[in-house]
C-alpha positions as CSV (number, residue, x, y, z in Angstrom):
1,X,0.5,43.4,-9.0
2,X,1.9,41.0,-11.0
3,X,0.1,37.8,-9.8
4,X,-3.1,39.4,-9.9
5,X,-2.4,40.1,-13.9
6,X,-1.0,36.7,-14.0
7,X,-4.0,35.5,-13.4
8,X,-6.1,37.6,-15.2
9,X,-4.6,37.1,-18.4
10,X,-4.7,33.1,-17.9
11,X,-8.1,32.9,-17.3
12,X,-8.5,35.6,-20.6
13,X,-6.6,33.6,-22.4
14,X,-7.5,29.5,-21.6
15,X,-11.2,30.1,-20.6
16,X,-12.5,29.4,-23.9
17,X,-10.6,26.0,-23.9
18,X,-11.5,25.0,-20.3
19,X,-15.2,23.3,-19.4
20,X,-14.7,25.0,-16.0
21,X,-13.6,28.0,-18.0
22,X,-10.7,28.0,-15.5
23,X,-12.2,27.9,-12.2
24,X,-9.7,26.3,-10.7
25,X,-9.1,26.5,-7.2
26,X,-5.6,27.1,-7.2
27,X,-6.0,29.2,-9.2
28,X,-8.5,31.3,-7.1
29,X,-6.8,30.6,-3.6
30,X,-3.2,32.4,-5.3
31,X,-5.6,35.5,-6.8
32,X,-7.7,36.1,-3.7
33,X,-6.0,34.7,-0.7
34,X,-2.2,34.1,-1.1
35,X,-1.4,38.0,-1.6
36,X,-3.8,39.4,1.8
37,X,-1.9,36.2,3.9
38,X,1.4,37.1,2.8
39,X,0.7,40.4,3.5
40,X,-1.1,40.1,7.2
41,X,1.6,37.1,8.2
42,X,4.7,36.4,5.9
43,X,6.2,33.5,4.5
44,X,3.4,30.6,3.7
45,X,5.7,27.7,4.0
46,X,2.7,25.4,4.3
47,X,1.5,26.2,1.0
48,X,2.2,22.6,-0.4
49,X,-0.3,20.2,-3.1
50,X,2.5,17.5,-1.7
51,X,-0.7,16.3,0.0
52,X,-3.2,16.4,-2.7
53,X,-0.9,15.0,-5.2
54,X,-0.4,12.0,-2.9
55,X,-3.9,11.9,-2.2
56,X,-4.7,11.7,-6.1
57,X,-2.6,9.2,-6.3
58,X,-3.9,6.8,-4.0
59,X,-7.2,7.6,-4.4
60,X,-7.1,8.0,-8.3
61,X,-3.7,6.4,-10.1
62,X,-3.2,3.4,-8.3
63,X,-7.2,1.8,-8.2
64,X,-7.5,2.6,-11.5
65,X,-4.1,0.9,-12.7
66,X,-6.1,-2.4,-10.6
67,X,-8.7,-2.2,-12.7
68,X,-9.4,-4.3,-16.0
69,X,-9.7,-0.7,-17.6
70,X,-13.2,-1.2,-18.8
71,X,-16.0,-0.3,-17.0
72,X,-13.3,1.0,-14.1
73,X,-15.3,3.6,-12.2
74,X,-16.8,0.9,-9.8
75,X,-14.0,-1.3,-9.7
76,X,-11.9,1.8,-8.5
77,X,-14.5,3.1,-6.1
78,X,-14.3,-1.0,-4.7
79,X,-10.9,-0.5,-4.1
80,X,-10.8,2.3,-2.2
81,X,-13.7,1.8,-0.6
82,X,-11.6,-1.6,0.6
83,X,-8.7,0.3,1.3
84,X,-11.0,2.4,3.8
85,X,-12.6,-0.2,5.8
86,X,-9.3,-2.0,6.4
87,X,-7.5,1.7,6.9
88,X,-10.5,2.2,10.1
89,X,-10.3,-1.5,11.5
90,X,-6.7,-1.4,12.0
């Protein structure tokens, strides 16, 4: 099947150069799950990293963009942990 050797030959080929050597979840839900649910049900129209992206931006982009860019990991987690509180008292 041609995803399957798809991703085969991307882990084979950009393992060496990855510190995860390419376990990367997309990458493992398209090999192992995508194919058997597109097989038992169809179409997968809700398979979308719209959410994820937006997410990681957010989460990630925006606090770090507020930060003073040294030292930035506690200034971001500040922010979002600000971000939070006001997100559950509303």
């Amino acid at each position: 099947m041609l995803i399957i050797e798809f991703c085969q030959e991307f882990v084979n080929t950009f393992s060496n150069y990855s510190a995860s050597h390419c376990k990367i979840p997309k990458l493992h839900v398209l090999r192992y799950h995508v194919i058997p649910s597109i097989r038992l049900y169809g179409s997968i129209n809700g398979m979308s990293t719209e959410t994820y992206e937006t997410l990681h931006k957010n989460n990630v982009k925006n606090p770090y963009r507020m930060t003073n860019k040294k030292n930035y990991v506690p200034q971001m987690l500040n922010t979002v942990y600000i971000d939070i509180s006001i997100f559950i008292t509303t």
